[in-house]
C-alpha positions, 0 to 999 in steps of 0.5 A, spaced: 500 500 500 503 506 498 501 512 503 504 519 500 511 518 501 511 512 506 510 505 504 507 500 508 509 492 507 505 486 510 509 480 510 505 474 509 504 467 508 505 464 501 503 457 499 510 455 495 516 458 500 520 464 495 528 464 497 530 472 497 536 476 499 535 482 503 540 487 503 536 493 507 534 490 514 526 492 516 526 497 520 523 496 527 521 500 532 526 501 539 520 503 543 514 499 546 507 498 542 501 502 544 499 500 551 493 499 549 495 496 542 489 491 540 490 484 544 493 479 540 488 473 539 489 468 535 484 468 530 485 464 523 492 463 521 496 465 515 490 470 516 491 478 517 484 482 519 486 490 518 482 497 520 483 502 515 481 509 517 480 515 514 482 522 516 482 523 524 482 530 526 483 531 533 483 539 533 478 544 533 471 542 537 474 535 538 478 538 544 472 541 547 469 535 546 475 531 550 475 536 555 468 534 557 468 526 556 475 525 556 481 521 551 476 515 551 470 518 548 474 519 541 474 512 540 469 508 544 464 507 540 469 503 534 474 500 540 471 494 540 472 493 532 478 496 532 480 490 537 477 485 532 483 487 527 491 485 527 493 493 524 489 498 525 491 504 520 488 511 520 490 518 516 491 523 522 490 530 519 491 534 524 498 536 528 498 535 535 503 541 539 504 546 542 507 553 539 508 554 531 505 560 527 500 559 521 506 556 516 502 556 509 497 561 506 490 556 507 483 558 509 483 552 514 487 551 520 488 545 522 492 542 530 490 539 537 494 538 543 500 533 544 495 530 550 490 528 544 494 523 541 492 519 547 486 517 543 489 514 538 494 510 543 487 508 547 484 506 540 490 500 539 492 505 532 498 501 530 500 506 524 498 513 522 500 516 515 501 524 515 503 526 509 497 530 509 495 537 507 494 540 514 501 537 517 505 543 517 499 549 517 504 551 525 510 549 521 515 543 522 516 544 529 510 542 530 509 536 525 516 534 530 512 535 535 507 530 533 511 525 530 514 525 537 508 524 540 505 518 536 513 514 537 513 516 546 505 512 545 508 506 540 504 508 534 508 508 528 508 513 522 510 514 515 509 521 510 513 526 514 520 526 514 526 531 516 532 533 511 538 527 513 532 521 514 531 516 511 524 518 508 525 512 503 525 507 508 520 502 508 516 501 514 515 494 517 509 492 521 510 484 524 503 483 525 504 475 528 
């Protein structure tokens, strides 16, 4: 699947065994999942159960709407779906950070608080994209910001990356 700039492989099974040599080692990740990333269950095997989800957008009146019903409300009606599969995979259109100017001339402004990443963590999002037209509306420290964010909680992501990254490097997800 390709996502903006960031690619997303999954590894499965195939029905003859294919010998290939690898000259770049997967990239994974030195930081723990999601604690509430979606409990392991054992369900069929050679089987993959994915979630895909479109924009998520954690800003403007969804700030408000977590202050009175808290983190989890975000999510809780989808949380037991969302348990159901392997990977869920959502586009996160809003940056989350603190700081940051208007960064390109546009008519919607799109950032939430870091603290609202805690959603995506609850909900077991597993992998989020962010090349999107909304990650750098306050600027690249900002859209750092985010990336930070969603690596402390676990979740990983593809689409955005600095000047010296390796932004052509795929990311690897081991599902089982």
């Amino acid at each position: 699947f390709l996502f903006g700039f960031g690619i997303f492989f999954i590894l499965g099974c195939s029905a003859a065994p294919v010998k290939r040599e690898v000259s770049v080692p997967p990239l994974q990740p030195t930081f723990p999942q999601a604690p509430d990333f979606h409990p392991q269950h054992l369900g069929e095997p050679n089987r993959v159960r994915l979630a895909f989800v479109g924009d998520i957008n954690l800003a403007r009146g969804v700030e408000r709407r977590i202050d009175r019903h808290g983190t989890k409300w975000v999510f809780e009606a989808i949380k037991p779906i969302l348990d159901e599969s392997d990977l869920a995979v959502a586009n996160l259109e809003s940056p989350e950070g603190n700081g940051g100017k208007k960064y390109t001339r546009k008519e919607i402004y799109l950032k939430g608080r870091p603290d609202s990443l805690d959603a995506l963590a609850y909900a077991g999002f597993g992998l989020v994209t962010l090349s999107n037209n909304h990650i750098l509306d306050y600027g690249p420290k900002v859209m750092d910001q985010t990336v930070e964010g969603l690596r402390q909680r676990g979740i990983l992501s593809v689409g955005v990356a600095r000047p010296g990254d390796e932004a052509d490097r795929a990311v690897y997800v081991k599902i089982r």
